[in-house]
C-alpha positions, 0 to 999 in steps of 0.5 A: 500500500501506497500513501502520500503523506507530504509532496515537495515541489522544490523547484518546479513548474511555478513552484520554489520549495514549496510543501503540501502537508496532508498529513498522517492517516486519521483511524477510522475516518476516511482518507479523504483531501480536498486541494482548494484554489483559484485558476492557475494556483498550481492544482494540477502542478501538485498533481504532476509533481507526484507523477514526476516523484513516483515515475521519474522525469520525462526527457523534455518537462513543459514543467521547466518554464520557470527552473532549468531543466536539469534543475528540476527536482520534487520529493516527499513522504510516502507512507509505503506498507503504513511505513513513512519514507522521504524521497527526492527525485531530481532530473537526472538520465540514471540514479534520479531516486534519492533519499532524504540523504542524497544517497540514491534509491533503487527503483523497485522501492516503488515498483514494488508499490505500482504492482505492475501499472505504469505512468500512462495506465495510472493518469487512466486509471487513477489520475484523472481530468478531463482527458484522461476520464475521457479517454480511459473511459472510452477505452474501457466502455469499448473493451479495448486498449492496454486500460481495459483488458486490464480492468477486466482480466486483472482480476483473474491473474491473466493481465500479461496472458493476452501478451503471451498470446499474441506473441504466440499469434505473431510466431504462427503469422510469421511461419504462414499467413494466406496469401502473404509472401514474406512468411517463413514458409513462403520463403521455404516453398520458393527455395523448395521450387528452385531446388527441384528445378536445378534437380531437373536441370541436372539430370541428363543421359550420358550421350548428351554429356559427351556431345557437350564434352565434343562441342566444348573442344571444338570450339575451344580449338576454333577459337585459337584459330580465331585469335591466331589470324587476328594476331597477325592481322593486327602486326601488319596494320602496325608495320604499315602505320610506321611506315605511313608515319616515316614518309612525313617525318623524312619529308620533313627532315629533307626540308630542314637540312635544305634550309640549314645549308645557307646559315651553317655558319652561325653558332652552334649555341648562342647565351643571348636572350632575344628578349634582352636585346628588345629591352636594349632597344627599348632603353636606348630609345628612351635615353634618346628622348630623354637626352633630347628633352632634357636639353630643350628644358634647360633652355626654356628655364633659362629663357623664363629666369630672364624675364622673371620681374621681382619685387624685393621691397614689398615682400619685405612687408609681407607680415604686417600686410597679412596682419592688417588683413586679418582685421580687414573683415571688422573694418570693412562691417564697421564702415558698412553698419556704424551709421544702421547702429546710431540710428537704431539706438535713436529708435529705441530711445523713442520706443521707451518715451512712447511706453512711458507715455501710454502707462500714464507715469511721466517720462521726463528727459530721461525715461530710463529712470523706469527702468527697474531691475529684474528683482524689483520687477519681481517682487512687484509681481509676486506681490500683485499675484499675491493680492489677486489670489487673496482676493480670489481665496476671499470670494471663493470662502464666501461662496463655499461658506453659502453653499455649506449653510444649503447642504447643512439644511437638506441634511437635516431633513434627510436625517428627519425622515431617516428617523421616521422610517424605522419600524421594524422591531429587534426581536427578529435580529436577535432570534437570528444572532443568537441562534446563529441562524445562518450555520444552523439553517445549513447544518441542518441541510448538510445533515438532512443530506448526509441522513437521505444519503446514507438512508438511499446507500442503505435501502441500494444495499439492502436491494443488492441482497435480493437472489431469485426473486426474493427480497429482504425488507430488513437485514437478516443475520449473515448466515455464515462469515465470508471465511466460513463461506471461502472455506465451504466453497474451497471445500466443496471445490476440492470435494467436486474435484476429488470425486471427479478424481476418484470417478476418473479413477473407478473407470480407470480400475474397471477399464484395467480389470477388463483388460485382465479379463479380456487377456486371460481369456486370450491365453485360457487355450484349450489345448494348454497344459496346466498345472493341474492338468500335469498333476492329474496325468503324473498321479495317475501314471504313479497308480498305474506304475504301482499296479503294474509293479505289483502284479508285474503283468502284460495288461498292468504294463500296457497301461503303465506305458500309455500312461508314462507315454501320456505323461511324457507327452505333457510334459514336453508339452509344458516344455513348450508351452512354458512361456504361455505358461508363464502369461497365463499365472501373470494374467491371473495376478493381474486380474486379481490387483485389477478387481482389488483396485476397483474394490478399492475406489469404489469405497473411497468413491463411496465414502467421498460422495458422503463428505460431498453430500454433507458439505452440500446438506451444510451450504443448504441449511446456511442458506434455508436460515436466510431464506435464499433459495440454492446458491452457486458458491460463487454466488453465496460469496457475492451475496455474503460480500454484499450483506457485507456492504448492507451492513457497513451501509446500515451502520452508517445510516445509524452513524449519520442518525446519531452525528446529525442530532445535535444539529437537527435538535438546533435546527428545532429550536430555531424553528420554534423561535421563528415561529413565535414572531409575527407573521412567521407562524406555519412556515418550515424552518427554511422559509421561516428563516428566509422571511426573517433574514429578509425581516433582519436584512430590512432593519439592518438597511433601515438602521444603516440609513439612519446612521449615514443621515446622522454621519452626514448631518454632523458632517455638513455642520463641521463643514460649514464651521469650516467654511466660515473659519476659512472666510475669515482667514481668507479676509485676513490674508487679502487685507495683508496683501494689499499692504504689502502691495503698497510697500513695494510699489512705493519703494521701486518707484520715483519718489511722488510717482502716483501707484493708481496705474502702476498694475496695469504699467507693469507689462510695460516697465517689463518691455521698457527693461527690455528696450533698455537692453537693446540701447545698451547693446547698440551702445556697445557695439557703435563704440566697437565699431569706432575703435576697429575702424580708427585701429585699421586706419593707424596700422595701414598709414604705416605701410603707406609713405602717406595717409591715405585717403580712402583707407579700404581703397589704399590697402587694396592696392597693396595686398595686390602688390604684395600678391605679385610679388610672392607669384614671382618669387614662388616662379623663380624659385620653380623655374630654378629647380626645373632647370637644375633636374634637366641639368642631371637627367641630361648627364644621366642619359649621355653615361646610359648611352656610352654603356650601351655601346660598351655591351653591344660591343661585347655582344657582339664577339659572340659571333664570326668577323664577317656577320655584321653587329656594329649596332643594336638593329644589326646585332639582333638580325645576328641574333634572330638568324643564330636562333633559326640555325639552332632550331633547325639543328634541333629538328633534324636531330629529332626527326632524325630519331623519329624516323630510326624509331618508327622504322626500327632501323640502326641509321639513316641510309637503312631507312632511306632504302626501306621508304624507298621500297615502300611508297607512301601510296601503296601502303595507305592502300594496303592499311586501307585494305586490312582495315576493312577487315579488322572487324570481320576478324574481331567478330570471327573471335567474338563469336569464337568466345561465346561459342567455347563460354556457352559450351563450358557453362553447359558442361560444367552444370552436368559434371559429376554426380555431386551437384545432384546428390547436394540439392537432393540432400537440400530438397529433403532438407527443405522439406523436412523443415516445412513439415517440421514448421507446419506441425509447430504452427498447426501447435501454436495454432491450436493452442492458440485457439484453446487458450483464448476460448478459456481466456474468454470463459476466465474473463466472463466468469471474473466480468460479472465482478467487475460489472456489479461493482461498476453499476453500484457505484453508478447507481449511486453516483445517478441517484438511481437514475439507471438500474444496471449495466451489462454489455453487448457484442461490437464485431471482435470486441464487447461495449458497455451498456446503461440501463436505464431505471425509468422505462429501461432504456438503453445506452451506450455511453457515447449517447450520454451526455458529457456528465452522466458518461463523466459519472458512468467514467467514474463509477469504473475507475472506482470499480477498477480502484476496488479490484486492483486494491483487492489484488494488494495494490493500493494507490492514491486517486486523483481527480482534478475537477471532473465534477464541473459537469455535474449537478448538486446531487450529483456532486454529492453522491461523487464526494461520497464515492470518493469517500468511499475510496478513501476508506480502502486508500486515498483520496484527492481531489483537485478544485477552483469551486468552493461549492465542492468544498461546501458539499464535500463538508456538508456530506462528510463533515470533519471526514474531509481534509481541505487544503487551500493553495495560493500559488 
């Protein structure tokens, strides 16, 4: 068993080291949490995190939004077996299981607990949402999917049988499937087919053999032939390619000699480079021009340095004519705006008269004198703005103070009539406070629920306890214990097994006593000689030898001898007959234990068949004491388990009866009071109570009213104090502000300047301050202008042998001296330098020429007195010359020995006779000739080829008796692995259909169970709205079926809607939960809000089968609605855990 105690989300999904503590199982109560919290709180996280801790994590978590990956980690308490254990599991590919040390867990820690279920079958079965119901449920109502066999073949030890089957349906497939060709015994037909046709290939007549053997060496002969007259042909047509080839190369030759003939005189080698003496050329033009240019330069220099003017006294006072340039551009403005400033500052001084003249203040000579500073002016506004708020303030108090006394008067009358509308009197409120009426009114409802509940789950069971038409109106005593009945049934079975063994056995005895007699009668011949027959004929012989030993006559001898002949006669009959003899006593013996034997099992037949019909008598008679008709033992079973739940359902009627009392004694009495007050007399208690919390709610709303007219009348007369206080301050401070007003008018202005104007003169004092500045700035900048221009003019007459008369005009002049005569200087100096490097380039050019003819001269040597390379063009026609002979001589050599190498010849002479007996024409037309029948030939030995392949292949497959005798031992190979194959598929086959029809029979037998637990918890959970469940035939495949209890129609649950196949969803998984925690494997069960879908009642039937589940395990449901939580308490009070989450 397997219970969660706390769950640890360290760090996952939006969660850091967060804990959820459901704490210890509670004795006796049921194991029952609600996870309480709004959307997104983490409900379904919780849930997640306890799959993450039981299965591990999954290669890629959606739960690592918030945390890496690889960080991720959950843990908890697990109670395992009622024994606490603290596990962590962190995401890591091995060893992810630790415990509370860090040390690692092994796995089967767990596995031990699943009992097989893995991660997708626990989210079916026992995690459930709106998916997972869904989709597990639909699995299971169809028959179909790993979730459904296991729900109905769990329960009878078989989940893993339908595994082994279908691996042994696979293996057959894979032997032979109709019309498939890849199976195993396809693949050995084919080989089979090949086999025998190489089988048939093979086996020919030795005739055919030496025909082959004869054409085989036929044709290996004609195609040496072939290839014989080929060969020569080829070496020909080589002969008079080189022989085609030589004619050009001694043409060529021939020519080469000619042309070398004339020039045989040049060098033979020549360490002269063409291209040098091209470079050699190109040089000395280039030193010609040069040496040419280079001379016309120098005299155009000399020629311009004649005519160059200079001007040594002006470039003297080059400095100081720069300077004054520099403040040429302030002379030049002066002259140009001096008379604009003088005339613009008269303007100003006009503007500030006629400002003065429109303010009403006198103006005077000097209108400056209102000129005030920034500060004054300042002050001045910040007094009048000071004055003109306090008047506002003043004007807006005495308003507020008027509209407060109006207000304060509506107030009154409000609070006057608030007074007259109380008419309800307290009793009603007090009724209700003192009772607590709210929590009394919904224990009761809660208790009224839970009695109905456990009163219909007791009247369910108390049905469920009818068999064969007989019903119990009360529960009877339980006739025997589930063990004294598990103990009648498992000895009946034995019982029943026992005499079918011991009748087995009976048949077994008479059939071999049979046998015995039936051999003993084969063997009982009637010419045999027995023992007593031998006896019989030797003590007569012995009388007769007595007698005639006695009387020693012939008569006594003659019968003394028939006798001994007799006797001697049996006695070699024995002999011979020794060995039947022998069968014959064994026969006897075995008739003998045979008629024992069958005694024997008759008694214990007997005596078994008494144990039977007692146990049978004792069933009956437990049976008779209730008044049930003949059970079968598996029915008796049934019907003890459910007296069993009647019984749990009884007490729990009686519990509900007695925990409810105290709330429904209240809820008497409450109703009582209620109806002792007025008009609430005749009513039941929820309409008693809703009439007097309406009642209560109305006085409550009336006294409120009340209390807000008294609040604003109080406040509405504080107002008005305050608005009258507010009026007098504001009086205070308007008065105050005058004054001071007074004070800095008279302080900022001419003594006896009257102030009447002086608010409305204030704009203009401002925009008087502001022409004043421009006076002063047009004052500055004639001032300025005069001293650049008297500067300008002391500075230049300097430069001048005499004042001049129009300063601008004289400097002009002079800065246009001054520029021609630095022109002429920086000429001069250009023209010196460009005749300087004309002088050493012509110096340079004339040595580059006198050492060119030194290297011609050189050059030149190389080569015989009489050619001719005085100069460059003569030298380099030598050289040209030199180079062809060269060339030529080069040729000859390698024509010379092309034409030795393609005619195979030691010198000239051999292959100049061999072309001249082999003309050019007549070996092109021979080559032309065994051209054409190359390909005649290169077919022949084609032919020749194929001809001597096709007659080895023949041969080659027919050569010895090796290759047959190997297919045929293949061939029988073969076919001994398809009988073999067949004979273990025909097995598998069988078995195959053998076990599914008992798999069929075990699963109907074991459905029953499950059907009967699915349709109580569906019952239930519809309130009755259908009766049963049972199921139908879909092709290969079963479908779950409603009944329904109004009319009995049914359904499947695809024709439900979404709530009811939600409940019907339900009702299996807590079916499925009782036969797993059955078999020993006890889980938690989550549902995460599948009840959204369901109405009120609904609800709390699904709360009481959750209950119900956490009485065998435990039980959590996951929820955002508080109305589950109310009904989940109102059901089953402090048996419910909530746990609130916030996230």
């Amino acid at each position: 068993m397997m219970r969660l105690r706390r769950l640890d989300l360290t760090r996952f999904g939006h969660f850091t080291n967060h804990s959820l503590d459901l704490g210890p199982a509670r004795t006796g109560a049921p194991d029952f949490h609600i996870i309480y919290g709004p959307n997104e709180a983490g409900k379904t996280t919780l849930m997640e995190a306890y799959l993450r801790l039981i299965y591990g994590f999954p290669m890629r978590d959606g739960y690592s939004f918030k945390h890496p990956l690889n960080t991720l980690q959950v843990g908890g308490v697990l109670e395992i077996d009622g024994r606490a254990t603290e596990l962590v599991r962190v995401k890591k590919n091995a060893n992810s299981l630790l415990d509370s040390h860090g040390d690692p867990v092994p796995e089967t820690v767990l596995q031990a607990c699943l009992g097989g279920i893995g991660q997708d079958d626990y989210r079916k079965l026992f995690c459930l949402d709106d998916a997972t119901i869904e989709a597990g449920g639909d699995e299971i109502t169809n028959s179909k999917g790993d979730i459904g066999k296991l729900l109905f073949s769990a329960a009878a030890g078989i989940s893993d049988l339908s595994g082994v089957l279908d691996q042994v349906s696979a293996r057959a497939e894979a032997f032979y499937k109709k019309s498939a060709s890849k199976t195993a015994f396809a693949g050995l037909k084919r080989d089979l087919d090949a086999v025998l046709s190489d089988i048939k290939g093979l086996d020919i007549s030795a005739s055919l053999y030496h025909s082959l053997q004869t054409t085989l060496e036929t044709a290996i002969a004609a195609e040496h032939s072939a290839r014989a007259a080929k060969d020569a042909h080829a070496r020909r047509l080589t002969e008079l390619a080189a022989l085609i080839a030589a004619h050009p190369i001694a043409a060529t030759l021939r020519a080469a000699e000619a042309d070398l003939a004339p020039i045989a005189h040049y060098p033979a080698a020549l360490d002269i480079d063409p291209e040098a003496l091209v470079q050699l050329m190109t040089a000395r033009f280039d030193l010609d021009a040069t040496l040419a240019r280079e001379a016309q330069a120098m005299a155009e220099a000399d020629a311009a340095l004649a005519d160059l003017p200079l001007s040594p006294e002006i470039l003297a006072k080059a400095h100081d004519i720069h300077m004054l340039e520099a403040s040429l551009g302030r002379m030049e403005g002066a002259e140009a705006d001096l008379p604009t400033r003088i005339t613009e500052r008269a303007a100003a001084l006009s503007d500030m008269r006629a400002k003065l003249a429109g303010t009403g203040l006198p103006a005077g000579d000097d209108p400056t004198r209102f000129v005030l500073p920034d500060p004054v002016l300042a002050r001045l506004d910040r007094a009048l703005s000071a004055l003109r708020a306090a008047e506002t303030a003043l004007a807006t108090a005495k308003t507020e103070q008027r509209r407060a006394e109006t207000t304060l008067q509506t107030s009154a009358a409000e609070l006057q009539a608030a007074q007259t509308a109380v008419t309800i009197p307290p009793a009603v409120t007090e009724v209700l406070t003192r009772f607590g009426a709210a929590q009394v009114v919904e224990d009761n409802r809660a208790a009224q629920i839970r009695l109905t509940q456990a009163r219909a789950t007791a009247a369910n069971r108390l049905r469920d306890l009818a068999r064969g038409g007989i019903s119990f109106a009360t529960l009877p005593a339980a006739p025997l214990t589930l063990r004294q009945a598990d103990d009648l049934t498992t000895a009946l079975a034995r019982s029943d097994q026992q005499l079918a063994s011991l009748r087995d056995a009976l048949t077994t005895t008479q059939d071999k006593a049979d046998r015995a007699a039936a051999r003993l009668a084969v063997l009982s011949s009637p010419d045999l000689v027995t023992d007593t027959m031998a006896s019989a004929q030797r003590s007569t012989r012995d009388v007769l030898w007595a007698s005639h030993r006695a009387a020693l006559t012939a008569p006594t001898a003659d019968a003394f001898a028939e006798a001994l002949h007799r006797d001697d006669a049996a006695t070699a009959l024995r002999l011979a007959q020794s060995r039947d003899l022998a069968a014959l006593t064994q026969a006897r013996l075995a008739q003998t234990e045979a008629l024992a034997d069958h005694a024997a099992a008759r008694i214990r037949l007997d005596q078994a068949s008494a144990a039977h019909t007692t146990l049978h008598a004792s069933r009956s008679a437990a049976l008779a004491a209730v008044g049930l008709p003949e059970l079968p033992a598996a029915d008796l079973a049934d019907w003890l388990h459910d007296h069993k739940t009647a019984q749990d359902a009884e007490h729990d009627l009686h519990s509900a009866e007695t925990l409810t009392a105290p709330a429904r004694q209240t809820a008497t009495a409450l109703h009582a009071a209620l109806s002792a007050l007025p008009d609430l007399a005749g009513h039941d208690l929820d309409t008693a109570y809703r009439l007097a919390l309406a009642r209560s709610q109305t006085r409550s709303a009336q006294l409120t009213a009340l209390q807000t007219a008294q609040e604003a009348h109080a406040k509405d007369a504080a107002a008005l104090a305050a608005r009258i206080a507010d009026a007098e301050t504001a009086q205070s401070a308007c008065t105050a502000a005058a004054a001071q007003w007074q004070a800095e008018a008279s302080a900022a202005l001419p003594q006896g300047t009257p102030l009447t104007h002086l608010p409305d003169a204030l704009p203009s004092l401002r925009g008087l301050r502001e022409i004043n500045e421009t006076v002063t700035g047009l004052t500055r900048q004639i001032d300025g202008m005069t001293r650049d221009r008297d500067g300008f003019v002391t500075r230049l007459t300097a430069l001048l042998p005499e004042p001049p008369a129009d300063a601008l005009a004289a400097f002009r002049a002079l800065r246009a001296a001054l520029t021609r005569a630095e022109t002429a200087a920086r000429t001069h100096a250009e023209l010196t330098a460009r005749r300087n490097a004309a002088e050493t380039a012509h110096r340079t050019a004339a040595a580059g020429l006198a050492t060119q003819d030194a290297q011609i001269r050189q050059l030149g040597q190389a080569f015989a007195p009489s050619i001719a390379t005085a100069t460059l063009p003569e030298l380099r026609a030598a050289v040209t010359t030199a180079q062809t002979a060269i060339t030529l001589r080069a040729t000859i050599a390698a024509q010379t020995t092309a034409l030795l190498t393609r005619l195979a010849t030691p010198d000239r002479a051999q292959a100049d006779a061999i072309l001249a007996a082999h003309p050019l024409t007549m070996a092109e037309s021979e080559q032309a000739q065994l051209t054409q029948d190359s390909a005649a030939l290169a077919a022949a030995v084609d032919a020749a080829i194929i001809a001597r392949t096709k007659a080895q292949e023949a041969l080659s497959r027919v050569t010895g008796d090796a290759d047959v005798a190997t297919r045929v031992a293949r061939q029988r190979t073969l076919e001994v692995e398809m009988q073999d194959g067949t004979l273990r598929y025909l097995e598998d086959r069988l078995s195959l259909m053998l076990a599914e029809r008992a798999l069929r029979r075990y699963r109907d037998s074991h459905r029953g169970g499950m059907l009967v637990a699915t349709e109580t918890a569906f019952r239930t959970l519809t309130n009755g709205a259908y009766a049963s469940l049972t199921t139908q035939a879909e092709g290969q495949t079963e479908a779950l079926v409603a009944i329904q209890s109004a009319g009995g129609a049914a359904k499947q649950a695809r024709e439900m809607s979404k709530g009811t196949k939600f409940q019907l969803y339900l009702a299996l998984r807590a079916a499925a939960y009782e036969q797993v925690a059955a078999g020993g494997t006890v889980l938690p069960f989550f549902c995460d809000d599948i009840f959204e879908t369901f109405d009120e009642d609904r609800t709390t039937a699904a709360c009481g089968l959750l209950s119900q589940i956490g009485q065998r395990g435990q039980a959590i449901y996951l929820t955002h609605h508080k109305h589950v939580v109310d009904i989940a308490r109102a059901l089953c009070g402090d048996a419910v855990q909530v746990h609130q989450v916030t996230g």
